[in-house]
PDB file of the backbone (N, CA, C, O) and the ligand in Angstrom, with CONECT records:
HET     ZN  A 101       1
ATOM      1  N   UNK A   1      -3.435   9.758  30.102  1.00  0.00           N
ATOM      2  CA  UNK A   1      -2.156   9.683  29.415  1.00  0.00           C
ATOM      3  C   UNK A   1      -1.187  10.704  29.972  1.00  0.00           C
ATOM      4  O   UNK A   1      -0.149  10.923  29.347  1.00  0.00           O
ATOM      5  N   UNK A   2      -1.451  11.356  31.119  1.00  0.00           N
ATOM      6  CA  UNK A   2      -0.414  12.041  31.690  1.00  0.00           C
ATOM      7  C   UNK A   2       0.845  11.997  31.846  1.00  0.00           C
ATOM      8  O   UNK A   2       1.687  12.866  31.617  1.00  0.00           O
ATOM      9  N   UNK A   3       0.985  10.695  32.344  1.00  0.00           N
ATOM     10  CA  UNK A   3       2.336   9.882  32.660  1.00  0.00           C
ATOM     11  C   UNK A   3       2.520   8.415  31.560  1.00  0.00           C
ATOM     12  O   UNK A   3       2.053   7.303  31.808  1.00  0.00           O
ATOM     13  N   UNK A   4       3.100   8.691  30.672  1.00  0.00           N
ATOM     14  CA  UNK A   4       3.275   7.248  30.144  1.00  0.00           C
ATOM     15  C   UNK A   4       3.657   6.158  31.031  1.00  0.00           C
ATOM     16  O   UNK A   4       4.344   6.319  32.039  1.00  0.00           O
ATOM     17  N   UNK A   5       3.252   5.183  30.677  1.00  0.00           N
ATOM     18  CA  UNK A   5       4.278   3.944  31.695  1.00  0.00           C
ATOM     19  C   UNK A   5       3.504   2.860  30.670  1.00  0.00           C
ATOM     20  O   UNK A   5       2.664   2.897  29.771  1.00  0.00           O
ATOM     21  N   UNK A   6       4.435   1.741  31.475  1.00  0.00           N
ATOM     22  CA  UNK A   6       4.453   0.110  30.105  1.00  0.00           C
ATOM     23  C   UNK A   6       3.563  -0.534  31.502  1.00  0.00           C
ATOM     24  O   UNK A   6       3.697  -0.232  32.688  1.00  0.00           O
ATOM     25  N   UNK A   7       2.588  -1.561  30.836  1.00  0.00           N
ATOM     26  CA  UNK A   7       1.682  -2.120  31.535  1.00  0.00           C
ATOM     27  C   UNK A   7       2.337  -3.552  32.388  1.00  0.00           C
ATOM     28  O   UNK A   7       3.467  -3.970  32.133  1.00  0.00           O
ATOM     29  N   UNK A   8       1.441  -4.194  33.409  1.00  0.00           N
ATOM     30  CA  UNK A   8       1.998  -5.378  33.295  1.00  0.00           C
ATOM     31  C   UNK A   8       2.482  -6.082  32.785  1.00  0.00           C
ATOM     32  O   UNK A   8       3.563  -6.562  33.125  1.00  0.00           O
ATOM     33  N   UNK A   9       1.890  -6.360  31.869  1.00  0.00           N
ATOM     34  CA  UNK A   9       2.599  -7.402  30.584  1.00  0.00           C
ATOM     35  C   UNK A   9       2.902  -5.792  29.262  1.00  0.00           C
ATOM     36  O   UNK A   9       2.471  -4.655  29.066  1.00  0.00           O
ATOM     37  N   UNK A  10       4.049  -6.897  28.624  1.00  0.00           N
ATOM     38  CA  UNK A  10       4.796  -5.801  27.621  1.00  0.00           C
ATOM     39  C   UNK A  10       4.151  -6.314  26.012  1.00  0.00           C
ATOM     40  O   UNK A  10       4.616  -7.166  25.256  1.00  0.00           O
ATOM     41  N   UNK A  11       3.035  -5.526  25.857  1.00  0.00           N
ATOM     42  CA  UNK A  11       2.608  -5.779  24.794  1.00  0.00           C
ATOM     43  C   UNK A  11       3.050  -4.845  22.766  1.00  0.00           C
ATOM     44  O   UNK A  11       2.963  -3.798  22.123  1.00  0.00           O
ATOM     45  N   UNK A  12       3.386  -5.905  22.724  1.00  0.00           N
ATOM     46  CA  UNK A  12       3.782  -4.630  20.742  1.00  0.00           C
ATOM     47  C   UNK A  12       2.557  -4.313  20.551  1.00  0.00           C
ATOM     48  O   UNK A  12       1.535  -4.819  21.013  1.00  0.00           O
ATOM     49  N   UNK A  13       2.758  -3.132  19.590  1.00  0.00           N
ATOM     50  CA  UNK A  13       1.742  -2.581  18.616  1.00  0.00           C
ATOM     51  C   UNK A  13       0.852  -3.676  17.766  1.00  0.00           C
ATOM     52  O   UNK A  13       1.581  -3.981  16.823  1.00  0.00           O
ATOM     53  N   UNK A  14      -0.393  -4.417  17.655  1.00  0.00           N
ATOM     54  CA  UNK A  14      -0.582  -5.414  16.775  1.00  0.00           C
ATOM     55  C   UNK A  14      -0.520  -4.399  15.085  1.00  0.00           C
ATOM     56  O   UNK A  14      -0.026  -4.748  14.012  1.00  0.00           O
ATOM     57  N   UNK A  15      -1.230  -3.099  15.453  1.00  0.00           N
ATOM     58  CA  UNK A  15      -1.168  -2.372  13.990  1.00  0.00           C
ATOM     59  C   UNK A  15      -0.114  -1.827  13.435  1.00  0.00           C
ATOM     60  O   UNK A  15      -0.061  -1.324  12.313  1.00  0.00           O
ATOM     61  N   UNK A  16       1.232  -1.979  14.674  1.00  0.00           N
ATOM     62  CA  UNK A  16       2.632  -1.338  13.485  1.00  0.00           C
ATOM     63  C   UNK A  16       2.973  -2.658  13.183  1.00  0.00           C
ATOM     64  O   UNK A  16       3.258  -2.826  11.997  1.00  0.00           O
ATOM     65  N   UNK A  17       3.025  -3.556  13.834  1.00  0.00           N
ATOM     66  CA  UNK A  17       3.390  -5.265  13.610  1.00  0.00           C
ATOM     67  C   UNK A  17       2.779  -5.565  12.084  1.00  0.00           C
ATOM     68  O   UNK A  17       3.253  -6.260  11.185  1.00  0.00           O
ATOM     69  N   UNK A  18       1.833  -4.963  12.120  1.00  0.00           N
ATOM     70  CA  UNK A  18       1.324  -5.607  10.738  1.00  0.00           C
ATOM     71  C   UNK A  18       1.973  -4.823   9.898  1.00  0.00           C
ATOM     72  O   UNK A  18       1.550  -5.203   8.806  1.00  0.00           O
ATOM     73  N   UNK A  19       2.770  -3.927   9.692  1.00  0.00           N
ATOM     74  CA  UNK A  19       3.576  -3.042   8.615  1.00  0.00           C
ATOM     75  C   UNK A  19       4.987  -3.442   9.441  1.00  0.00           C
ATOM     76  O   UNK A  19       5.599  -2.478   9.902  1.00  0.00           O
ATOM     77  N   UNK A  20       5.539  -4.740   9.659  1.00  0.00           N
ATOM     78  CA  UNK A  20       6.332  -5.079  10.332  1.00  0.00           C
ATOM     79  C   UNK A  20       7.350  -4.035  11.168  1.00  0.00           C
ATOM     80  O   UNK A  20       8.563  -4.217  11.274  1.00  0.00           O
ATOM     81  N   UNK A  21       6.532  -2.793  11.795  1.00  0.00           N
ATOM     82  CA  UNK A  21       7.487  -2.363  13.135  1.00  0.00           C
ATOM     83  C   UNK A  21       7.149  -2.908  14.354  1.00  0.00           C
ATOM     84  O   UNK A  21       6.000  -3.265  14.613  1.00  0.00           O
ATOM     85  N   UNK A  22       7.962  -2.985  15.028  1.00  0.00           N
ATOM     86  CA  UNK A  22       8.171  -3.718  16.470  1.00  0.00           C
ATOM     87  C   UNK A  22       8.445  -2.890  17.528  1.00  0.00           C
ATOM     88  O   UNK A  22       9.579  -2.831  18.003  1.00  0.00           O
ATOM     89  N   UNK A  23       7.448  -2.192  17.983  1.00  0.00           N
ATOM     90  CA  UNK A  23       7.066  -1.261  18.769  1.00  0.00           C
ATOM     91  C   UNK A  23       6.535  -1.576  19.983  1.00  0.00           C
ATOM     92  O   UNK A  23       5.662  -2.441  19.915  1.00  0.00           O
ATOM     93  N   UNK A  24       6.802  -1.110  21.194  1.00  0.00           N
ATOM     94  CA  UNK A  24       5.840  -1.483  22.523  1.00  0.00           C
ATOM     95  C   UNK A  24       5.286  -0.232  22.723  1.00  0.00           C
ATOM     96  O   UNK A  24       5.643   0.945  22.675  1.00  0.00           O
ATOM     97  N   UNK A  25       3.512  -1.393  23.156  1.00  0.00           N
ATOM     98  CA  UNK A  25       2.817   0.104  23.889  1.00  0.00           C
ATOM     99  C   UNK A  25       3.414   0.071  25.501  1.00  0.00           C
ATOM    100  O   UNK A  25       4.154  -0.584  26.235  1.00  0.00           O
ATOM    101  N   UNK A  26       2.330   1.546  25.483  1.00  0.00           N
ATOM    102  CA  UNK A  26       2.273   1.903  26.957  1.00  0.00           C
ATOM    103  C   UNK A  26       0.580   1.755  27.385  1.00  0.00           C
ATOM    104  O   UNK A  26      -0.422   1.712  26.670  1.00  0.00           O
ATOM    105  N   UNK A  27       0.727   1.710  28.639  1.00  0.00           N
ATOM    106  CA  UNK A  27      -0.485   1.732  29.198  1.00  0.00           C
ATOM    107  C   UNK A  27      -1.310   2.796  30.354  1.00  0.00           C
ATOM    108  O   UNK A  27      -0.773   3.515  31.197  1.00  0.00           O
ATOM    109  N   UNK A  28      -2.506   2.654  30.126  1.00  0.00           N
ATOM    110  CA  UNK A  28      -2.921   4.138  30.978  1.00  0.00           C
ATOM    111  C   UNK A  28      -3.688   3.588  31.758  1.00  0.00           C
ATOM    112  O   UNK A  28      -4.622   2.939  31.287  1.00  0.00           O
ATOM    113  N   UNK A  29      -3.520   3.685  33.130  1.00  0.00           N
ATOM    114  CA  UNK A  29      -4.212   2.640  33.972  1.00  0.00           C
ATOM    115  C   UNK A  29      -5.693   3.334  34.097  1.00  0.00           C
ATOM    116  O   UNK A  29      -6.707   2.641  34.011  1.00  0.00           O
ATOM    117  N   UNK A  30      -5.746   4.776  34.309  1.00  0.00           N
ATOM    118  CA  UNK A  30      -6.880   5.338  34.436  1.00  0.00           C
ATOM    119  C   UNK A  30      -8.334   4.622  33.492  1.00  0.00           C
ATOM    120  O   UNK A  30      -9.484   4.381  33.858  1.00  0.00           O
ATOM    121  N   UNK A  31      -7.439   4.398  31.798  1.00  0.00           N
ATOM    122  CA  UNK A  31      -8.871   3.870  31.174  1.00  0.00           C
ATOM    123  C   UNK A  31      -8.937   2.296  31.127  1.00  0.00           C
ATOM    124  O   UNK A  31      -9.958   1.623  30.984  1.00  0.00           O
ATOM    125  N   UNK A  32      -7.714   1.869  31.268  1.00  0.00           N
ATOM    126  CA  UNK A  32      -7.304   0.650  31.302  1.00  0.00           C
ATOM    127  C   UNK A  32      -6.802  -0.222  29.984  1.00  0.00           C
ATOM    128  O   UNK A  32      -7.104  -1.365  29.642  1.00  0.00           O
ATOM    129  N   UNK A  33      -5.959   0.712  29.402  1.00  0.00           N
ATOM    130  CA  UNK A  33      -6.010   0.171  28.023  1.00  0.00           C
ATOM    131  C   UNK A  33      -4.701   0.978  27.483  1.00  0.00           C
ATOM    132  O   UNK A  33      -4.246   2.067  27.835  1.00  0.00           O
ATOM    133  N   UNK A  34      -4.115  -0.262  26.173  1.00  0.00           N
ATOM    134  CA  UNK A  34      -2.884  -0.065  26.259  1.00  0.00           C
ATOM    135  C   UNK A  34      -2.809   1.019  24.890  1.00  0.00           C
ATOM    136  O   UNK A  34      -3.571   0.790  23.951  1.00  0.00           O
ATOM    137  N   UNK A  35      -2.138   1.857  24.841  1.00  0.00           N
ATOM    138  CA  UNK A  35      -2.122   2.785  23.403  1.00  0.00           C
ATOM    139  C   UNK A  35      -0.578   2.808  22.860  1.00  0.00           C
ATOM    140  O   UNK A  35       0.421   2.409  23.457  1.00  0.00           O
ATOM    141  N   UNK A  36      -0.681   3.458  21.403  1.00  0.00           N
ATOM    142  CA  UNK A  36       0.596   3.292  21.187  1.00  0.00           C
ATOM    143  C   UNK A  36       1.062   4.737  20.753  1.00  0.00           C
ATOM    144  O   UNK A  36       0.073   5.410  20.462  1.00  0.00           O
ATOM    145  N   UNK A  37       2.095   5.344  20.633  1.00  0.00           N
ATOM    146  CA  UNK A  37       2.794   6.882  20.731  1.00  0.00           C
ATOM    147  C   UNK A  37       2.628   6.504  18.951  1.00  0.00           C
ATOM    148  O   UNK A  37       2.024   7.230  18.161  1.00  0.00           O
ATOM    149  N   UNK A  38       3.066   5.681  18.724  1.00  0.00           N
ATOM    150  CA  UNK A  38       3.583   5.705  16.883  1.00  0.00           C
ATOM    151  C   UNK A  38       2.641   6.129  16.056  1.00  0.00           C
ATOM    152  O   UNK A  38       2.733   6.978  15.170  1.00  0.00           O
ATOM    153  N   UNK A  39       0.946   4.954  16.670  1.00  0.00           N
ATOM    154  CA  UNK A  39       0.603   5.160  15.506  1.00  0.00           C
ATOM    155  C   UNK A  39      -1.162   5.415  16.300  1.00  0.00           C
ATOM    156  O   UNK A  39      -2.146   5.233  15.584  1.00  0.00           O
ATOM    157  N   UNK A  40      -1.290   5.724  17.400  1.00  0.00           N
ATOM    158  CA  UNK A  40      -2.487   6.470  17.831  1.00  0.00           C
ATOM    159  C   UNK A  40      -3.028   4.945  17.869  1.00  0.00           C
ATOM    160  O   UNK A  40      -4.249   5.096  17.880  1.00  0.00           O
ATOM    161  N   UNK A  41      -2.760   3.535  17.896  1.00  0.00           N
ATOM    162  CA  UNK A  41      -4.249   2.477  18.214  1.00  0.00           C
ATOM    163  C   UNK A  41      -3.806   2.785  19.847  1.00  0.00           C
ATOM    164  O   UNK A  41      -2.800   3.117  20.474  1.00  0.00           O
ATOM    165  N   UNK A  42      -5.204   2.458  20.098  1.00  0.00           N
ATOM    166  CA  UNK A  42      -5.083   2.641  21.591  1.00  0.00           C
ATOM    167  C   UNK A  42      -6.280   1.061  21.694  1.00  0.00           C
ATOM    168  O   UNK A  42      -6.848   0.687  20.668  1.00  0.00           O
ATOM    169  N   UNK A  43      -6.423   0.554  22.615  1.00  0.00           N
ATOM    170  CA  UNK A  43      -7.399  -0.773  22.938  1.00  0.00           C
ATOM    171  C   UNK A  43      -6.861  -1.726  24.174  1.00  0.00           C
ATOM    172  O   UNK A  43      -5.670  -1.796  24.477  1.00  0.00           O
ATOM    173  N   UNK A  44      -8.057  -2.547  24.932  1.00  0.00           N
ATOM    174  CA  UNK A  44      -7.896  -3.027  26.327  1.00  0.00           C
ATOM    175  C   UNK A  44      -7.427  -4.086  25.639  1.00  0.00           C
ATOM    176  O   UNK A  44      -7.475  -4.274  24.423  1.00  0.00           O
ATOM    177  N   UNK A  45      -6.709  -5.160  26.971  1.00  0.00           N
ATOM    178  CA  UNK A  45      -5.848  -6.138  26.741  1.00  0.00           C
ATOM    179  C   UNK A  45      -6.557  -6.920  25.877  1.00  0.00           C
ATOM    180  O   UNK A  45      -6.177  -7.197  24.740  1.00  0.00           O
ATOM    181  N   UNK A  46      -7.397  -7.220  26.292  1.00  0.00           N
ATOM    182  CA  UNK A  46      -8.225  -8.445  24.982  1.00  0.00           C
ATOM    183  C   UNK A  46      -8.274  -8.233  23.389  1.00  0.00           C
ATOM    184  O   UNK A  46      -8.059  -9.153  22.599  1.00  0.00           O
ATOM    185  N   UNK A  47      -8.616  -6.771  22.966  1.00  0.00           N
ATOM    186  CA  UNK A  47      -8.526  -6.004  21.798  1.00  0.00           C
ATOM    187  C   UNK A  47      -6.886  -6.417  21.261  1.00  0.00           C
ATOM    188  O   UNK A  47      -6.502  -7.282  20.475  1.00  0.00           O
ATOM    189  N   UNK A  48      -6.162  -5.417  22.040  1.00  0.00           N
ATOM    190  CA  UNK A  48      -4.706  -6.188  21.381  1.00  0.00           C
ATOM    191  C   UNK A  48      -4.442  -7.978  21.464  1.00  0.00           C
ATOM    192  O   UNK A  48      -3.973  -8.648  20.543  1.00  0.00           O
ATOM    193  N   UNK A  49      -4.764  -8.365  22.459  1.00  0.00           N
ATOM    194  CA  UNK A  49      -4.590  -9.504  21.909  1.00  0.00           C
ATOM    195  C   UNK A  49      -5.476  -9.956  20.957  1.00  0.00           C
ATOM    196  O   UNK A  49      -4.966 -10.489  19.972  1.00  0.00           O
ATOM    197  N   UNK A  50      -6.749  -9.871  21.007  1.00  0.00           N
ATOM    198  CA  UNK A  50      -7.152  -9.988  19.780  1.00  0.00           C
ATOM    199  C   UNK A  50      -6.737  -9.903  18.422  1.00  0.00           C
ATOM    200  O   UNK A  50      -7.019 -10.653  17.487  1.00  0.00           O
ATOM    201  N   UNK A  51      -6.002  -8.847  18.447  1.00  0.00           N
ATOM    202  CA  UNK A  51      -5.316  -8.321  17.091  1.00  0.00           C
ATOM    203  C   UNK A  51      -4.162  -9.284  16.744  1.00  0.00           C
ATOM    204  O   UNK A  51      -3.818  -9.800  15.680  1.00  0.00           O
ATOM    205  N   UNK A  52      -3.564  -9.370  18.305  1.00  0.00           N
ATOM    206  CA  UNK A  52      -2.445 -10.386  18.324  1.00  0.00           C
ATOM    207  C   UNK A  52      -2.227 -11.700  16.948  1.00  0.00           C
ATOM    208  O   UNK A  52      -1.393 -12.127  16.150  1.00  0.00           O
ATOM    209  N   UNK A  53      -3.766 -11.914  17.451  1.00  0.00           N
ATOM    210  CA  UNK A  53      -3.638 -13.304  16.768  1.00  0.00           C
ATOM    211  C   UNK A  53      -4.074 -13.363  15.422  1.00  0.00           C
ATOM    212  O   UNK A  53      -3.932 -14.360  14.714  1.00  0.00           O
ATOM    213  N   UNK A  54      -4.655 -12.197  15.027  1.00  0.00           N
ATOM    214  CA  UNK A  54      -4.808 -11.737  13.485  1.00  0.00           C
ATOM    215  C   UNK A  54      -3.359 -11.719  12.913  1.00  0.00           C
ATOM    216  O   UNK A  54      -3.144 -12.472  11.963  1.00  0.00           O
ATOM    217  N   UNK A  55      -2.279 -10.900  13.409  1.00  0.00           N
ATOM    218  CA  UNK A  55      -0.822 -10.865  12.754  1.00  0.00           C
ATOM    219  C   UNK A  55      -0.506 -11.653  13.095  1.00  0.00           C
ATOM    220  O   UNK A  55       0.656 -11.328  13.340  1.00  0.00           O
ATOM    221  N   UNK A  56      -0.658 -13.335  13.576  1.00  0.00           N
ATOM    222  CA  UNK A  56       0.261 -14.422  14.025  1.00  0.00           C
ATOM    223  C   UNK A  56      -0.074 -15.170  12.377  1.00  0.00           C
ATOM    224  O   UNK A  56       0.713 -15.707  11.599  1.00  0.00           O
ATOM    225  N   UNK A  57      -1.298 -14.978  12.285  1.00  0.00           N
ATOM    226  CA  UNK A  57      -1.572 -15.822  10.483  1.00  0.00           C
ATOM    227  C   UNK A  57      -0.894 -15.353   9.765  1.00  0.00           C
ATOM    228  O   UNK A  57      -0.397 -16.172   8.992  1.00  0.00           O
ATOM    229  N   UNK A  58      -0.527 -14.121   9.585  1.00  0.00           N
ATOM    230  CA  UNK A  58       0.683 -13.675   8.690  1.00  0.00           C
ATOM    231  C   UNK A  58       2.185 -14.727   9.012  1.00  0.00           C
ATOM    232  O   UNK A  58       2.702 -15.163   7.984  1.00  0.00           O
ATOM    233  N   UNK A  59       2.647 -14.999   9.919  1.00  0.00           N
ATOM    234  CA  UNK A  59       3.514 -15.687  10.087  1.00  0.00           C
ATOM    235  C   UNK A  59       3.281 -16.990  10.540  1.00  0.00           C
ATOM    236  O   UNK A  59       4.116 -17.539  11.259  1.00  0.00           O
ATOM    237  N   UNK A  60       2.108 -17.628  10.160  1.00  0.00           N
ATOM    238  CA  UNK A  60       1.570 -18.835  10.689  1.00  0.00           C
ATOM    239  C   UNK A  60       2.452 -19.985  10.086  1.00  0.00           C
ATOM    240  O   UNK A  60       2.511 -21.048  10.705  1.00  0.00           O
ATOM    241  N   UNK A  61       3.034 -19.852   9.092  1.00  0.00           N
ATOM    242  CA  UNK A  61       2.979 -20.879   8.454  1.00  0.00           C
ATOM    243  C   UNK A  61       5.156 -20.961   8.235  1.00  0.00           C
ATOM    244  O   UNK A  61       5.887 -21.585   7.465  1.00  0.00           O
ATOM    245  N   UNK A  62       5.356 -20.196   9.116  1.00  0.00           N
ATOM    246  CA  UNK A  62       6.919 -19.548   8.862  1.00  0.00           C
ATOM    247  C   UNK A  62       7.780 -21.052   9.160  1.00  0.00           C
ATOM    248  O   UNK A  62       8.427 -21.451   8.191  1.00  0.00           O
ATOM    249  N   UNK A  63       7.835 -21.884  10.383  1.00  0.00           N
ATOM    250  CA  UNK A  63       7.843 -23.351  10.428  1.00  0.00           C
ATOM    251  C   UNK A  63       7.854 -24.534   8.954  1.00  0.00           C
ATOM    252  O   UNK A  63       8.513 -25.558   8.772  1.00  0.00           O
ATOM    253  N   UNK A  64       6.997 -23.958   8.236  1.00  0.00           N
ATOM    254  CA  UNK A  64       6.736 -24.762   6.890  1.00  0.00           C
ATOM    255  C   UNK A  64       6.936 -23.981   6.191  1.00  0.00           C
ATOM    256  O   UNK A  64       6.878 -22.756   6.305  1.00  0.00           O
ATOM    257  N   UNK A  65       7.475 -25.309   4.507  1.00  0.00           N
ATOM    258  CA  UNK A  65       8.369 -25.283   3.261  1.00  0.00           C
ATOM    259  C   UNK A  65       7.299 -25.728   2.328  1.00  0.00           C
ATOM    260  O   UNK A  65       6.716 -26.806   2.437  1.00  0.00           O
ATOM    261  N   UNK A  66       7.026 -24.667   1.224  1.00  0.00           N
ATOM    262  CA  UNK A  66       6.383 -25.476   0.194  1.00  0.00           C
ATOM    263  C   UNK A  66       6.770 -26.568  -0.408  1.00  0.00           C
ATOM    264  O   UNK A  66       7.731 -26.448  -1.168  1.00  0.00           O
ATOM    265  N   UNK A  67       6.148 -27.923  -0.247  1.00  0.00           N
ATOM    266  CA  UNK A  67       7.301 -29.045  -1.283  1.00  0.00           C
ATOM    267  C   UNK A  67       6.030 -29.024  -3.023  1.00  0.00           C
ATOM    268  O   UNK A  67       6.406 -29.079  -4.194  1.00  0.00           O
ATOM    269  N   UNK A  68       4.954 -28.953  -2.632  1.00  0.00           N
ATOM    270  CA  UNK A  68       4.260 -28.976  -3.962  1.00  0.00           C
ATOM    271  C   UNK A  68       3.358 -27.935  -3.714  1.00  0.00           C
ATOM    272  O   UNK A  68       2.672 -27.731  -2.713  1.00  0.00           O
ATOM    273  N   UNK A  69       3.472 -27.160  -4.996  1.00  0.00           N
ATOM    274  CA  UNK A  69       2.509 -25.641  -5.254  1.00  0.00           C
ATOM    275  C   UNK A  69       1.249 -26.271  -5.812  1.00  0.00           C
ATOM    276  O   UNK A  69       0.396 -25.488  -6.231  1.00  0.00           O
ATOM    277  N   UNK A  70       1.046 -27.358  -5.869  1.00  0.00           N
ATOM    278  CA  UNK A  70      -0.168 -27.916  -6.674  1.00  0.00           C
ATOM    279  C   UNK A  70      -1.010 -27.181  -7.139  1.00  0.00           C
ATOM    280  O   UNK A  70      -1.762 -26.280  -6.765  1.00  0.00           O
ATOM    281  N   UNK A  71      -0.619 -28.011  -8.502  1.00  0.00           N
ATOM    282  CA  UNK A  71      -1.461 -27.779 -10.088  1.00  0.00           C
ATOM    283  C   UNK A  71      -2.993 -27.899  -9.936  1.00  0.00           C
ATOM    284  O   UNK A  71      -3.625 -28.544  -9.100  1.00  0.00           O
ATOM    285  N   UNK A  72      -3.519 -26.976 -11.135  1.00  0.00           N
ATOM    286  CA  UNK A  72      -5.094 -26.993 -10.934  1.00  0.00           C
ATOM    287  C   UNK A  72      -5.087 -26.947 -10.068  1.00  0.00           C
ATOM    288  O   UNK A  72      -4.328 -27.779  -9.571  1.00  0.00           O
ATOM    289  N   UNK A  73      -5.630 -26.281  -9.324  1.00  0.00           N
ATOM    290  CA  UNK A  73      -6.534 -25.899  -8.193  1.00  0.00           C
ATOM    291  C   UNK A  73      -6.528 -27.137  -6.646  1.00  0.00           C
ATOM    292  O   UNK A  73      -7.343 -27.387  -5.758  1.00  0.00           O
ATOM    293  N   UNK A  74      -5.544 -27.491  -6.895  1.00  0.00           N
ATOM    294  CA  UNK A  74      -5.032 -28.372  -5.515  1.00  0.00           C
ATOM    295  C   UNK A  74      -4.259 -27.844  -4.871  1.00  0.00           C
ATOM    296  O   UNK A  74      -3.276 -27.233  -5.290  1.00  0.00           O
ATOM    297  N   UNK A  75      -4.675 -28.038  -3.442  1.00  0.00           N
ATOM    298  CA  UNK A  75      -4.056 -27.173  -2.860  1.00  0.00           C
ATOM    299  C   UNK A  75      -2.438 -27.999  -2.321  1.00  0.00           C
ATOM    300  O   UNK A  75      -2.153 -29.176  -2.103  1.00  0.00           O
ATOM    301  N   UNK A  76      -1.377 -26.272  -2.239  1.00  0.00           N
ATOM    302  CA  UNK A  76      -0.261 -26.732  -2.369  1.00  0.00           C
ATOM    303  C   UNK A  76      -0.012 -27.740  -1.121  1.00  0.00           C
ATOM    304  O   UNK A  76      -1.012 -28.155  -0.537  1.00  0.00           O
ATOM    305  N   UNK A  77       1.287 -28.158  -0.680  1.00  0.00           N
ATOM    306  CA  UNK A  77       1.721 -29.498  -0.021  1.00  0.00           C
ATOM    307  C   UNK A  77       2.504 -28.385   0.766  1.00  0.00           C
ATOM    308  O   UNK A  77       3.019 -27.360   0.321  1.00  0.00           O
ATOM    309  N   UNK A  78       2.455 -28.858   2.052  1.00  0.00           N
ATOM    310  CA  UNK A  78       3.861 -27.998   3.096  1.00  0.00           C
ATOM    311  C   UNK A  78       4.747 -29.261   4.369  1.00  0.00           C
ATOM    312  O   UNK A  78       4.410 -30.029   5.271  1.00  0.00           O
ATOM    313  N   UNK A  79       5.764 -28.893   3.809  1.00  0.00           N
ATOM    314  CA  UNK A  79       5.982 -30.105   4.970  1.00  0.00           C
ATOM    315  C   UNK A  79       7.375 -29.175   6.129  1.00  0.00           C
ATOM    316  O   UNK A  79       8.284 -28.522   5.617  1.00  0.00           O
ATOM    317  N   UNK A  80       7.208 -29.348   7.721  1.00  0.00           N
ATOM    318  CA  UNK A  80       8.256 -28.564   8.156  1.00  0.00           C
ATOM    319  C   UNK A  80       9.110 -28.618   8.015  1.00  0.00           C
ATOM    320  O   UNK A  80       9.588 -29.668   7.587  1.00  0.00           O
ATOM    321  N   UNK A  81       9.788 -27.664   8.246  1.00  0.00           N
ATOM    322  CA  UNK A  81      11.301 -26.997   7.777  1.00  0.00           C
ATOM    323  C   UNK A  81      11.827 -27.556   8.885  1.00  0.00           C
ATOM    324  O   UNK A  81      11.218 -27.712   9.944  1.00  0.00           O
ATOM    325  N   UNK A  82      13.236 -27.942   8.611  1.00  0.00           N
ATOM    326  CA  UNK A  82      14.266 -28.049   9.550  1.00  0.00           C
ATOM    327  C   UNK A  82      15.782 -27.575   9.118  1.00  0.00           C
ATOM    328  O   UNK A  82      16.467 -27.465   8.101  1.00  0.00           O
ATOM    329  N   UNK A  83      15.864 -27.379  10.441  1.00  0.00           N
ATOM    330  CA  UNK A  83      17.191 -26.388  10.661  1.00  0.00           C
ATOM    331  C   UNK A  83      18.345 -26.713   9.240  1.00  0.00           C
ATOM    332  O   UNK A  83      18.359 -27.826   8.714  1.00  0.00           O
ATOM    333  N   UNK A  84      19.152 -25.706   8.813  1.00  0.00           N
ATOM    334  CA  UNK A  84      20.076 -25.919   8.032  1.00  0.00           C
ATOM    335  C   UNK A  84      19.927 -26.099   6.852  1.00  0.00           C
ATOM    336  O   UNK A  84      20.816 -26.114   6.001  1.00  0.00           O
ATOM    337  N   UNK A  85      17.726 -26.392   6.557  1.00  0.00           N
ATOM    338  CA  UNK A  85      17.933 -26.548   4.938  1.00  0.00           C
ATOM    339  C   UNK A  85      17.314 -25.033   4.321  1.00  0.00           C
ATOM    340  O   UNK A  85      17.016 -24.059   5.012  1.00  0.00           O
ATOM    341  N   UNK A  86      17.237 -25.121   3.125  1.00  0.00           N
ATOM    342  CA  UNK A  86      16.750 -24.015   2.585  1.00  0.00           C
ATOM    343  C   UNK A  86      15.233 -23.773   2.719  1.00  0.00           C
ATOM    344  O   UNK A  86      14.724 -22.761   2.236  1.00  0.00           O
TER     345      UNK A  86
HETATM  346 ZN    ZN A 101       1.319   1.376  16.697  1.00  0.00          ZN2+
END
């Protein structure tokens, strides 16, 4: 960690992402793995992406509109959203 620098690819924090900050790491070529100044995760490309796709389910569903919360224990109805409606 001598020299900071940003890796090939420009990867965010997956652990400030999940407390929605939008942060880029840096990378340390020596261990090969990307860390972050904010919040100390440090992990190789696969790890963050890994994580990646843990905080994408948080916003998985951002595309779709509840149309039915269904009653008793049915599960609710989602149909996609399009532009301009609520
Ligand atoms: Zn972080």
């Amino acid at each position: 960690m001598a020299q900071a620098a940003k890796g090939k690819l420009n990867f965010r924090c997956p652990r400030c992402f999940m407390r929605d900050i939008d942060i880029d790491m840096f990378f340390d070529a020596d261990k090969k793995e990307y860390y972050c100044l904010r919040c100390n995760f440090r992990g190789t490309e696969e790890e963050v992406e890994a994580l990646n796709e843990q905080v994408k389910e948080k916003y998985g569903r951002l595309r779709e509109r509840v149309t039915d919360f269904g009653a008793d224990n049915r599960p609710p109805v989602f149909a996609p959203h399009r532009r301009g409606e609520q």
